[in-house]
C-alpha positions as CSV (number, residue, x, y, z in Angstrom):
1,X,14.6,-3.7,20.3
2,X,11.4,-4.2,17.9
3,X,11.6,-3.7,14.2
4,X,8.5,-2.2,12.6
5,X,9.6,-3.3,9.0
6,X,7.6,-2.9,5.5
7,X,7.4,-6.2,3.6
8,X,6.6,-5.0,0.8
9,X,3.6,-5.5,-1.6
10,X,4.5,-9.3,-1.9
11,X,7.6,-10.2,-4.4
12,X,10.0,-11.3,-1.9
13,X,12.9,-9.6,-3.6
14,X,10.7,-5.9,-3.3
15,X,11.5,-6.2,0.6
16,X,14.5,-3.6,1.7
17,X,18.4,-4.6,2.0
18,X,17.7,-3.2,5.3
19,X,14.3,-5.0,5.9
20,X,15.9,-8.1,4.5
21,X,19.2,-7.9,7.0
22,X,16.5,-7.4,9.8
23,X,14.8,-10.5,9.5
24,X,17.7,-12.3,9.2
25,X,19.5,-11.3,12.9
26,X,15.7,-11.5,14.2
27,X,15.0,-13.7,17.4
28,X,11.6,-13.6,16.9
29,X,9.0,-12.5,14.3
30,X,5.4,-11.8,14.1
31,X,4.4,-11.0,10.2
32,X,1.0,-9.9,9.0
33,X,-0.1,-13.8,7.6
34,X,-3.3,-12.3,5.8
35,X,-0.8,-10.3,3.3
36,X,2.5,-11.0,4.0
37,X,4.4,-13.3,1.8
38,X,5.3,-16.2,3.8
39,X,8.6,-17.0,1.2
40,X,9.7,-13.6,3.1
41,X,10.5,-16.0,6.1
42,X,12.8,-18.6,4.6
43,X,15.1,-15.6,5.5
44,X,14.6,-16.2,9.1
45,X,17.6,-18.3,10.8
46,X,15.9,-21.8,11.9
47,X,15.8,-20.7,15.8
48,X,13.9,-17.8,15.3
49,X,10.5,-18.0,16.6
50,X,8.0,-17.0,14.2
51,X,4.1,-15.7,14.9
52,X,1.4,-15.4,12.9
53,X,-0.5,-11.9,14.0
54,X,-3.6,-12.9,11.6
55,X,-4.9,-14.8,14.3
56,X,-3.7,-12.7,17.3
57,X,-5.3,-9.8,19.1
58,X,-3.3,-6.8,19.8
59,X,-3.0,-7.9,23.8
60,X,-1.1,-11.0,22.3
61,X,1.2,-9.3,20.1
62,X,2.0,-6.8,22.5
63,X,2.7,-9.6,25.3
64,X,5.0,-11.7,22.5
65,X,7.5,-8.7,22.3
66,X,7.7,-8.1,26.0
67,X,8.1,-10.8,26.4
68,X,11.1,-11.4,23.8
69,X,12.4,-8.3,25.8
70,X,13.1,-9.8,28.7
71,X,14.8,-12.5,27.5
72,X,17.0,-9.9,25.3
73,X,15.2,-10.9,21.5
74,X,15.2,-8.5,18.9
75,X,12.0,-8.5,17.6
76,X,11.0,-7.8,13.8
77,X,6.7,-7.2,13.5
78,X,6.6,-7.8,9.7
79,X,3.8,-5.3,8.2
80,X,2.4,-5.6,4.5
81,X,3.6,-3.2,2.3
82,X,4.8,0.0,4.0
83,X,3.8,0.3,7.6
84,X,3.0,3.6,7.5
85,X,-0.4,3.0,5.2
86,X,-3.5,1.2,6.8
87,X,-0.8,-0.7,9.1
88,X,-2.6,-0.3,12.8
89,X,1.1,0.7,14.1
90,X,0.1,3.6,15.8
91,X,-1.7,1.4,18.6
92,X,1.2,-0.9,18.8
93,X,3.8,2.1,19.4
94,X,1.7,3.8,21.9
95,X,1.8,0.4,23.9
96,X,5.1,-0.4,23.3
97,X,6.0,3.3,24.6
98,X,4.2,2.9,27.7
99,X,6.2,0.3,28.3
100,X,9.5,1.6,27.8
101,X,10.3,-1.1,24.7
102,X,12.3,0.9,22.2
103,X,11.6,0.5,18.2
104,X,12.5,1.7,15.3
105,X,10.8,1.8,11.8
106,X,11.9,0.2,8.2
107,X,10.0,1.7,5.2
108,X,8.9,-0.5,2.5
109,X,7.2,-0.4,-1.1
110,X,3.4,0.3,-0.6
111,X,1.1,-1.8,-2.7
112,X,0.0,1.5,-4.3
113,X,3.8,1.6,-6.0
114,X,3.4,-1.7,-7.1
115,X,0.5,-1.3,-8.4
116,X,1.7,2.3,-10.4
117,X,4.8,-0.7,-11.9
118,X,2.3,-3.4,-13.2
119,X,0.2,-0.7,-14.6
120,X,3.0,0.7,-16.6
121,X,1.9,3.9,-15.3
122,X,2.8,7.2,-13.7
123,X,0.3,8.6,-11.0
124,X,1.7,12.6,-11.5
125,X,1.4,13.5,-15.6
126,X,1.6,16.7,-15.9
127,X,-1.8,18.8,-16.6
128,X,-3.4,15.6,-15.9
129,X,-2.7,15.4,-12.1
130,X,-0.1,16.1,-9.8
131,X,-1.9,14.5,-6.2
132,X,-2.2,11.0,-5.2
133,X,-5.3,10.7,-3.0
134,X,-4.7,7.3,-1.4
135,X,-8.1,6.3,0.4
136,X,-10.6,3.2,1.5
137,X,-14.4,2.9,1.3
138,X,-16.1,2.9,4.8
139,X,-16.2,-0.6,6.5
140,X,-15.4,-2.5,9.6
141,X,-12.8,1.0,10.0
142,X,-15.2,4.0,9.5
143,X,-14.2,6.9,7.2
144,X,-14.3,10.6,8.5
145,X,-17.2,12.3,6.8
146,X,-15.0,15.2,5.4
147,X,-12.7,12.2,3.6
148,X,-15.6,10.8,1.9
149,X,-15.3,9.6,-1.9
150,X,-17.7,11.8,-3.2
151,X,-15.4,14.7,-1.4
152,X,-12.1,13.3,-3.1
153,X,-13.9,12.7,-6.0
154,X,-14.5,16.6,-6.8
155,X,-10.6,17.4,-7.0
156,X,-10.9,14.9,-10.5
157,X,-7.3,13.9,-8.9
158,X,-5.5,10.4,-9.2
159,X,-7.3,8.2,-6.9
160,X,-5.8,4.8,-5.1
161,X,-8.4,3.0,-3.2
162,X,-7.6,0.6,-1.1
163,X,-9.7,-2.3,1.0
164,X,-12.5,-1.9,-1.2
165,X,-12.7,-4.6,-3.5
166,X,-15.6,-6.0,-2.4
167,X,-17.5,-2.9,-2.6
168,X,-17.0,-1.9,-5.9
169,X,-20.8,-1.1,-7.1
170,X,-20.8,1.3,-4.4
171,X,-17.8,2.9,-4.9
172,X,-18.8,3.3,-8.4
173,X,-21.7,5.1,-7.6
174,X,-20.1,7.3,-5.3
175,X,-17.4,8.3,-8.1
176,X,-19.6,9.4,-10.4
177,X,-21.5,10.9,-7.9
178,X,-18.6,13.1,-6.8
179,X,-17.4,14.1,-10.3
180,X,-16.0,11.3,-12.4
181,X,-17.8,10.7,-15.7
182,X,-19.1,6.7,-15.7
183,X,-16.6,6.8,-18.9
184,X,-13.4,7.7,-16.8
185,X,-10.8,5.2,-17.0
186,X,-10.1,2.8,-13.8
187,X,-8.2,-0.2,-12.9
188,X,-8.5,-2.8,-10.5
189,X,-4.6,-4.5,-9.5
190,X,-4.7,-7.6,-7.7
191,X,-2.1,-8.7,-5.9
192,X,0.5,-6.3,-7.4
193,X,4.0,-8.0,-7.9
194,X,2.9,-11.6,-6.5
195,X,3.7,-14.5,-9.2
196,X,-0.5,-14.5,-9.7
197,X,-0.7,-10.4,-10.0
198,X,-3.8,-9.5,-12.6
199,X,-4.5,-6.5,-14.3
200,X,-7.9,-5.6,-15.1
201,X,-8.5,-2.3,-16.8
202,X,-11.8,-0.7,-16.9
203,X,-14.5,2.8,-16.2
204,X,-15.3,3.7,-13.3
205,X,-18.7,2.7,-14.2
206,X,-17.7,-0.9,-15.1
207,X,-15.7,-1.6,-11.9
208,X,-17.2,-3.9,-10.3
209,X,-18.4,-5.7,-13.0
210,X,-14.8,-6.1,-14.2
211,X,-13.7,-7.4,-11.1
212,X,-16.7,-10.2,-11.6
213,X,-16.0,-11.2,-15.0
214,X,-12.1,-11.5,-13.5
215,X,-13.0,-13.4,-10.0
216,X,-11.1,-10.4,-8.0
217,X,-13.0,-10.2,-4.3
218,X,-10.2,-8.7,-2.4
219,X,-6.4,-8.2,-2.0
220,X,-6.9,-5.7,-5.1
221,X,-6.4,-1.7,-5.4
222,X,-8.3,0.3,-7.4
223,X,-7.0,3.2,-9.5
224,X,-8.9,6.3,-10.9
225,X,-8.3,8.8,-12.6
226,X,-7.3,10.3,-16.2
227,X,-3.4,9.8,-15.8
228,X,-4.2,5.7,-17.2
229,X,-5.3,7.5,-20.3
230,X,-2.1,8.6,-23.2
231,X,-2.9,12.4,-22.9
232,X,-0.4,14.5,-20.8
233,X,2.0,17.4,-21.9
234,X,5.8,16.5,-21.7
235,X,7.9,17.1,-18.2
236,X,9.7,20.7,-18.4
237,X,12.3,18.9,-16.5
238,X,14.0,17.8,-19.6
239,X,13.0,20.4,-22.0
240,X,15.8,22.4,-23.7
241,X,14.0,25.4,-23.2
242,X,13.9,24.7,-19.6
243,X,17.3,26.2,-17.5
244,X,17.8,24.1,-14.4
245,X,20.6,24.1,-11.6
246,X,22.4,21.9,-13.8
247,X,21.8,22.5,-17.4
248,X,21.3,26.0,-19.3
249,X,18.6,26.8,-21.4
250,X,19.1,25.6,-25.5
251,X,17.7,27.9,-28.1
């Protein structure tokens, strides 16, 4: 069996009971070195055999699991954050399907929830924004056309950006030119929940200047949008005038 199992967004103890019980009965693991934090592995037990995927190719992970299947090896393939986001997985399932390998899937906590926690913050304010748009600047993996900044831009929504540190003058100028004023407040998280997270809070027009002045190149999201400002109208969730399933309406 192979484990697809979320990390986390790098404190070790932000990893799932269940993710942490999988990588404990593991045979062999192959974790996501470039992001992953290695501490995760002191849960391993001392025979498992551990792999590095940074510096393999997909050909090489997909032969390490087969063959840890036919010797009868569980295998855990430790992703970043939560597999599901920006975790090339897709690839590796189709393989391992054509193969006949079964896996299953652990969740974790995406970077973009750790970096809503360091930020104090809550991505959904009411008459501020209620839509995430989670997102990446065209690089190495192109971006369709329709999903272009400037596009997401318009809604004026909240706006996590990931792997686009390095590209922040552009980005800028693509924010405003969808629709944010320069003045709209940002924020660049690096390394959310790590022992060396920063916080750097900004505008959009001052991004990548920020991110200068701070030394931030990469491993760092970038937040947009009006919810890091302190106006929003209360939740009618908890207002007495509000009847619920559980709770009639006070006068």
């Amino acid at each position: 069996m192979v484990y697809f199992v979320g990390a986390g967004c790098g404190a070790v103890d932000l990893i799932t009971v269940r993710g942490k019980k999988l990588l404990e009965d593991a045979d062999v693991v192959i974790y996501a070195g470039s992001l992953v934090n290695p501490d995760l592995l002191k849960y391993t037990r001392s025979d498992c055999q551990v792999h590095n995927s940074a510096y393999m190719t997909l050909d090489e992970v997909i032969e390490t699991i087969e063959n840890a299947e036919k010797s009868g090896k569980n295998t855990v393939r430790l992703h970043t954050g939560d597999p599901s986001i920006y975790g090339a997985i897709h690839e590796q399932m189709d393989r391992l399907e054509e193969l006949g390998i079964l896996f299953e899937i652990c969740p974790g906590v995406s970077s973009f929830c750790g970096a809503a926690a360091a930020l104090k913050a809550e991505y959904t304010l009411p008459d501020v924004s209620q839509s995430v748009i989670i997102t990446r600047m065209a690089g190495k993996t192109n971006v369709p056309a329709k999903e272009s900044i400037e596009k997401f831009a318009e809604h004026g929504a909240t706006m996590v950006i990931f792997l686009s540190a390095g590209m922040l003058a552009e980005l800028s100028k693509r924010l405003i030119n969808g629709g944010y004023s320069p003045n709209s407040p940002a924020a660049i998280v690096y390394k959310a929940s790590w022992d060396d997270e920063k916080v750097v809070r900004c505008t959009v027009a001052e991004l990548a200047e920020a991110a200068k002045k701070n030394g931030i190149k990469k491993t760092a999201l970038i937040t947009v949008g009006d919810f890091l400002g302190d106006r929003y109208s209360l939740s009618k969730l908890y207002d007495e005038k509000f009847e619920t399933e559980f709770r009639k309406a006070r006068s």
